[in-house]
PATIPA-333398 format. One record per residue (C-alpha): x, y, z; residue in one letter. Coordinates in steps of 0.001 Angstrom, whole numbers, plus 500000, padded with zeros to 6 digits. Layout:
<recs>
XYZA...
</recs>
This chain:
<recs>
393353860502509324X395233857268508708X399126856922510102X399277854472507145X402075855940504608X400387856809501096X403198854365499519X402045851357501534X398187852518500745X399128852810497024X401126849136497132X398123847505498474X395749849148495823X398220848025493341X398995844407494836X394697843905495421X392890845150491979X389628846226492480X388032843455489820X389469840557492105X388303842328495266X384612842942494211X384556839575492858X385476837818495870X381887838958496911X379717838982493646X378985838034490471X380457840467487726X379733840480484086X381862842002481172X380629845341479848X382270846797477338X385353848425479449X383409847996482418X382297844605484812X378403844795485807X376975843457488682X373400843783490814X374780846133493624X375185844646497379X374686847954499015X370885848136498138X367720846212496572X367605846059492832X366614843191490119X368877845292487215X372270845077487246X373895849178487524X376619848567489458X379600848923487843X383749848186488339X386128850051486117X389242848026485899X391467850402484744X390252853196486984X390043851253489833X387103852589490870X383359851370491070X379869853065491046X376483852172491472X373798854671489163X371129853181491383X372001854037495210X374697856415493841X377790854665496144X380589854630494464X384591854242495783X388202852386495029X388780848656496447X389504850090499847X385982852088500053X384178848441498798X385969846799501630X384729849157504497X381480848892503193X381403845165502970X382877844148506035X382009847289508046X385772848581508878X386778851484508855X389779853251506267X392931851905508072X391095848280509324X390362847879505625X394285848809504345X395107845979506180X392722843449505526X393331844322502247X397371844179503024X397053840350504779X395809839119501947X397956840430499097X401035839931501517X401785843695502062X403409844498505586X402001847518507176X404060849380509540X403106849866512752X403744852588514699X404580852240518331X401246851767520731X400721853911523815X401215851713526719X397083851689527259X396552851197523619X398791847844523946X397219847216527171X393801846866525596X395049845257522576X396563842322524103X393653842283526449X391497841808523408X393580839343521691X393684837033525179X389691837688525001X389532836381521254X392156833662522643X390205832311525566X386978832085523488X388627830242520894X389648827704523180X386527826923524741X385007826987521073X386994823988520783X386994822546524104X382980822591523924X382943821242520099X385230818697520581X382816817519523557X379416817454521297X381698815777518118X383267813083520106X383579812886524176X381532810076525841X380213813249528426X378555814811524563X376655812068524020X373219813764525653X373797817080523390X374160814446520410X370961812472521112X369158816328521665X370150817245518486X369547813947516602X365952814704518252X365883818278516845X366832816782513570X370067818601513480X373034816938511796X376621817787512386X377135819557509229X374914822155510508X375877822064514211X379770822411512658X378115825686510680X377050827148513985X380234825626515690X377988824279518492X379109822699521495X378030820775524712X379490821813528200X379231818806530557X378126818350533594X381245818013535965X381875821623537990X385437822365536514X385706820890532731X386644823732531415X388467825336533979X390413822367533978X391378822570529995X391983826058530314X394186825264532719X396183823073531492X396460825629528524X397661828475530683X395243831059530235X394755832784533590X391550832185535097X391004835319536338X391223836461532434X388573833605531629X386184834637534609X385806838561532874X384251836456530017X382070835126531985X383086831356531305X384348830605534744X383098831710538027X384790832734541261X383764830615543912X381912831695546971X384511832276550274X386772829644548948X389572830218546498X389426828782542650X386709828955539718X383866826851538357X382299826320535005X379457828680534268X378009826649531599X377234823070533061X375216820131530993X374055822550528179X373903822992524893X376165826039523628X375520828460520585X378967829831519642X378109834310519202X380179835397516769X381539838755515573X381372840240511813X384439837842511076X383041834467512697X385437835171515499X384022833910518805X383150836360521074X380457834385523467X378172831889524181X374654830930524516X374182827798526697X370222825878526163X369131823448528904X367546819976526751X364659819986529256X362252822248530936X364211823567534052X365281827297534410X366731829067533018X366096828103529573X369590830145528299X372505831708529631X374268834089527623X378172835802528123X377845838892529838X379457842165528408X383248841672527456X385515843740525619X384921841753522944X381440841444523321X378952844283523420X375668843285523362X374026846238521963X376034845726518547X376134842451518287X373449840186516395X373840836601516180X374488834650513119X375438838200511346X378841836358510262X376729833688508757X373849836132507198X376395838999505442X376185837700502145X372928836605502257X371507840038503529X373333841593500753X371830839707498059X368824839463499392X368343842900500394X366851842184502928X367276840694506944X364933838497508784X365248839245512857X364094836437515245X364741836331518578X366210832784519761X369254830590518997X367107827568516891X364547829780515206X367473831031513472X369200827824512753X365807826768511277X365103829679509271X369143829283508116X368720825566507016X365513826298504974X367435828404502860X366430832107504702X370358832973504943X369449836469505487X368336835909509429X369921836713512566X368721837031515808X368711839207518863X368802836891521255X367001838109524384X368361841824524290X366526844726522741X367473845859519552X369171848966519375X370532851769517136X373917849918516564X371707846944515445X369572848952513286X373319850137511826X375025847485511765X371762845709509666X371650848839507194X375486848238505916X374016844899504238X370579845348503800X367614847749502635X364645846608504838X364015844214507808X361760841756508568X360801841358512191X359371838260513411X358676837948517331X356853835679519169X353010836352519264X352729836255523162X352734839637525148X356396839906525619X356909839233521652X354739842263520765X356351844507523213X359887843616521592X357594844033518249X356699848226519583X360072848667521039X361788847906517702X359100849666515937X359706852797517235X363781852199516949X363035851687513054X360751854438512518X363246856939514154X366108855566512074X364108855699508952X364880852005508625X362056850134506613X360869847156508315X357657844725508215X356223842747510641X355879838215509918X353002836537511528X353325832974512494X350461830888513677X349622832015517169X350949828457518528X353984828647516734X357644830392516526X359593829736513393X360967826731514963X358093824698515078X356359826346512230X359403825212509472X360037821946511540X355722820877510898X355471823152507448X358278822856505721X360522826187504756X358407826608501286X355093827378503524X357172830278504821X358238832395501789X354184832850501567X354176834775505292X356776837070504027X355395837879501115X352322839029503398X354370840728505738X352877843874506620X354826847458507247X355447847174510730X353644850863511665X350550849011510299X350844846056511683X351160847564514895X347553849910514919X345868847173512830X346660844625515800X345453847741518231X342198847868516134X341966844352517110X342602843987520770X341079847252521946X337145848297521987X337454851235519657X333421851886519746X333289853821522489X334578857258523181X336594855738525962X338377853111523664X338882856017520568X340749857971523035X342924855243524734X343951854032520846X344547857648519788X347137857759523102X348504854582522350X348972855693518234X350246859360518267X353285859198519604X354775856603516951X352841858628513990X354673861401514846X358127859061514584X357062858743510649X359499861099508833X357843861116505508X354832863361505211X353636861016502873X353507858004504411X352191859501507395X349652861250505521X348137858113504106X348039856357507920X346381859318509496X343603858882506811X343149855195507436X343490855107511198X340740858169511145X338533856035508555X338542852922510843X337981854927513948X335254857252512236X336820860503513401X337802863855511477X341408863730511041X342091867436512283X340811866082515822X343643863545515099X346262866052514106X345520867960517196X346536864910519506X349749864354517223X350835867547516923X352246868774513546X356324868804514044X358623869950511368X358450866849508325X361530866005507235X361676866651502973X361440862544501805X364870862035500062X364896862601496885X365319859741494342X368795858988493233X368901858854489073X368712855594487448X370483855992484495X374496857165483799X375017860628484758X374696863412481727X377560865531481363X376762869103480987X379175871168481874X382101871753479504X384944871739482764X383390868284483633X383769866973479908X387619868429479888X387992866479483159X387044863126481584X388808863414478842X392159864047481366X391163860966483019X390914858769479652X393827860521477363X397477861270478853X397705864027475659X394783866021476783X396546866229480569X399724867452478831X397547870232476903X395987871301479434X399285871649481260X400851873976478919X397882876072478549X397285876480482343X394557874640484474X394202877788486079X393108879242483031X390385876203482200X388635875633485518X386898877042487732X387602876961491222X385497874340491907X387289871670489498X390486873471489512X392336871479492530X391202868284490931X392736869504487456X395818870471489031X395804867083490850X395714865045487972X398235866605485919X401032866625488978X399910863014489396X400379862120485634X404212863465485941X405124860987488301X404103858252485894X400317856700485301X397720858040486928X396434857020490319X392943858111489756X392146856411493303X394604858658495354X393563862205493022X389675861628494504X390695860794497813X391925864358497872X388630865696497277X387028866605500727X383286866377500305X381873862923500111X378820863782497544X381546865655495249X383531862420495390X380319860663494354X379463862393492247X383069862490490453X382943858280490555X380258858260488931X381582860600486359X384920858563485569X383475855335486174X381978855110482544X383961856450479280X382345854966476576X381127857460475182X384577858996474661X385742855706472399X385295857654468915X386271861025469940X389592862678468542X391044863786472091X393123867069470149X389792868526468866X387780867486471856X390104869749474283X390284872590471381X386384872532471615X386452872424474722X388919875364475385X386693877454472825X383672876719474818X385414877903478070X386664881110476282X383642881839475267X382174881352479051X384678883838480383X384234886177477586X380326885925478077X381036886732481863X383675889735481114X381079890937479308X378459890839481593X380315892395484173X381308895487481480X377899895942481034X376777896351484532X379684899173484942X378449901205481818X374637901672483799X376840902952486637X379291905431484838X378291908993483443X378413908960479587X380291912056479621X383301910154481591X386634908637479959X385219905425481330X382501905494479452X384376905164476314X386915903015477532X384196900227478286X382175900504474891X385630899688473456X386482896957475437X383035895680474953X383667895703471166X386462893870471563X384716891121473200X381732891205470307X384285890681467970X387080888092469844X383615886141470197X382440886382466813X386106884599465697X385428881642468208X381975880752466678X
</recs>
């Protein structure tokens, strides 16, 4: 739970509407009531996401998300509830208390803000070296080489450590950071049996890694010739983690979200080249595996990857490795073939970034590409060779969730190999299949239940929340809506309703879903008179009860022995019913 006081919470919602939030990061067009937008939380070419003002609330009828300004936030920018209160809070200029930090909490804090410190520093130190210092000029000429201007290098915040043993720990220095503090980053070095520290990058080219907020975090240092090795990277910090960190993911966000889509290299310039020839969905691994966190991290902003590895040995091991990470995580991803001689590098620098949109297009699901390059490699004539693909195959078929799609690739890898698939199946194995997911609904939700109808006419008309007041929500709704009733009407005595703050008191995330998308879209209530809408509705509810009273009366009288007082009772009380229903037709 958050230690963030509902007041301040409310404040910020109030200070930070939900309109100028979304559009800080899309394109929203008037509809009726409503704003309209193509939704950044999944792939679509029609526009059904929508922002209700007045409601302060948002919902997508496509993927089905659907939240206040806070909820778009953590989805966005990947925080969670209280990190988004007060990113929300900095920029409206609402101070959020804090309350006091454990002395380890404040330990690691300021720990982590000297880490964020340090690397700033040598951000600049190194920058300021490539932009202007005589000791720069060989990272200048590399790039001039590379055809890299500074606009781009300033993008990337590149920078060029220099040869000398103690440039940096010199500056930093001078600054007063502690060395020691600068050696767990892994910019300086201890030296060996003497006392002092030394520059781990030395006469290289530097990469600034950045986190989700373009904060630097680490560095990747290139030599400009052919001795080894070709990078360096930070180690592990506390700010740096290298299992859930991509590089250039500060730089790819919004282009990942509109795209739908992220392209995955592995090195430093096959990203900048891909991100110059407008691709400004990439980022890249650089020289670690990818892992779940990845595979997370890349699903809050896009809908499918695109994996593009060297060609060598070591490229299509990464290739497997990630396959297998995708397929588990149900994670879509395809597989982009470059020109055996190539990376993307050298491909856009001779080609031109048009001749590349063509190999995406192409791109095959990476399960196929991975047998089909099998089929290719390995002698699949003889027995021998059938058996060693099978071996290699199984074991990611069985990593396909959807029965479908596995299906479908048992039949084709069977066809090419010219054996019966049930000889197949036995060397899989048939696990439990996961149900595919069901398709979310396209269009605006239908309203068919009469409590549901009452609700959204609470939402939209103060004098139907007064009605149902005096007549008792208890006596309306069911238990399932009832809290929610109740909820709006004590929140509509304390002034205008904070529809926000009612649904963040329902418990179940699909319910609250499913409720957004409910309230998100009134106009079908424009021409409705909201008196007779609530009598109707109140008739229809009576007549629900009634309907169930009598149901339950009836059950009794096959029970009770028509000789009995009972019995009599019951045929009355059922003829009361008949008749109290007949007057509400």
């Amino acid at each position: 739970m958050s230690t963030i006081p509902d007041e301040k919470i409310r404040e910020v919602r109030e200070r930070a509407p939900i309109l100028q939030v979304v559009s800080d990061y899309m394109s929203l067009k008037k509809s009726g009531a409503n704003y309209q937008g193509v939704c950044p939380f999944h792939g679509e070419k029609t526009a059904s996401f929508n922002v209700n003002p007045a409601r302060g609330i948002f919902h997508c009828f496509g993927c089905g998300v659907g939240g206040n300004a806070v909820d778009f936030v953590m989805r966005m920018e990947g925080l969670s509830f209280p990190q988004a209160v007060k990113f929300l809070a900095k920029k409206v200029g609402v101070e959020i208390p804090e309350r006091p930090l454990t002395r380890e909490e404040k330990r690691k804090v300021d720990e982590q803000e000297q880490a964020y410190q340090i690397n700033e520093l040598a951000c600049e130190f190194y920058r300021r070296v490539l932009e202007s210092d005589e000791a720069g000029a060989a990272g200048r000429a590399y790039l001039e080489k590379r055809g890299v201007d500074k606009a781009t290098a300033a993008t990337y915040r590149m920078g060029f450590a220099p040869a000398g043993w103690d440039n940096l720990t010199s500056f930093l220095r001078r600054k007063g950071i502690p060395l020691d503090a600068a050696e767990k980053l892994g910019l300086l070095r201890k030296r060996e049996g003497k006392d002092g520290y030394y520059d781990t990058f030395r006469n290289r080219l530097l990469f600034t890694i950045a986190d989700l907020h373009g904060r630097a975090i680490g560095f990747g240092g290139r030599v400009m010739d052919d001795s080894l090795p070709k990078y360096i990277n930070s180690p592990e910090s506390i700010v740096y983690r290298k299992s859930e960190v991509l590089f250039g993911v500060d730089l790819a966000k919004k282009g990942m979200r509109e795209k739908g889509s992220a392209i995955v290299v592995e090195g430093y310039f096959d990203h900048l080249a891909l991100y110059r020839a407008g691709f400004t969905n990439v980022v890249a691994t650089c020289g670690t595996a990818l892992t779940p966190p990845h595979v997370k991290l890349l699903r809050r902003y896009a809908d499918r990857a695109f994996m593009l590895f060297d060609g060598d040995e070591a490229g299509r091991k990464a290739t497997v490795r990630s396959m297998e990470l995708f397929l588990e995580e149900g994670f879509p991803a395809r597989v982009v073939e470059v020109p055996a001689e190539d990376d993307p590098d050298t491909f856009i620098n001779r080609e031109g970034g048009e001749a590349f949109q063509p190999l995406l297009d192409k791109a095959l699901p990476i399960f196929e590409s991975f047998y089909k390059g099998l089929l290719k490699r390995m002698d699949v004539k003889s027995v021998e060779g059938k058996v060693a693909f099978v071996n290699e195959v199984s074991p990611r078929l069985q990593k396909i969730g959807d029965p479908v799609e596995r299906g479908l690739y048992e039949k084709e890898i069977c066809r090419a190999l010219g054996i019966d698939r049930a000889m197949l199946l036995q060397k899989v194995g048939i696990p439990a299949r996961p149900q595919a997911p069901r398709p979310q609904p396209k269009g605006a939700p239908k309203q068919t239940g009469t409590e549901e109808v009452l609700l959204t006419l609470m939402v939209k008309y103060p004098d139907v929340v007064l009605r149902v007041r005096d007549h008792g929500a208890d006596k309306l709704f069911s238990a399932s809506h009832l809290k929610l009733a109740q909820a709006i009407v004590a929140q509509s005595e304390t002034g205008d309703l904070d529809l926000p703050l009612v649904l963040e008191q329902i418990e179940s995330h699909e319910e609250r879903s499913r409720l957004y998308s409910l309230f998100v879209e009134d106009a079908h209530l424009e021409d409705l008179d909201p008196v007779k809408a609530f009598e109707q509705c109140c008739q229809a509810l009576e007549r629900r009860a009634l309907k169930g009273d009598g149901k339950a009366l009836a059950r009794e009288l096959a029970t009770v022995d028509p000789d009995s007082p009972r019995y009599l009772e019951i045929l009355s009380e059922l003829e009361r019913l008949r008749n109290k229903k007949s007057k509400l037709l």
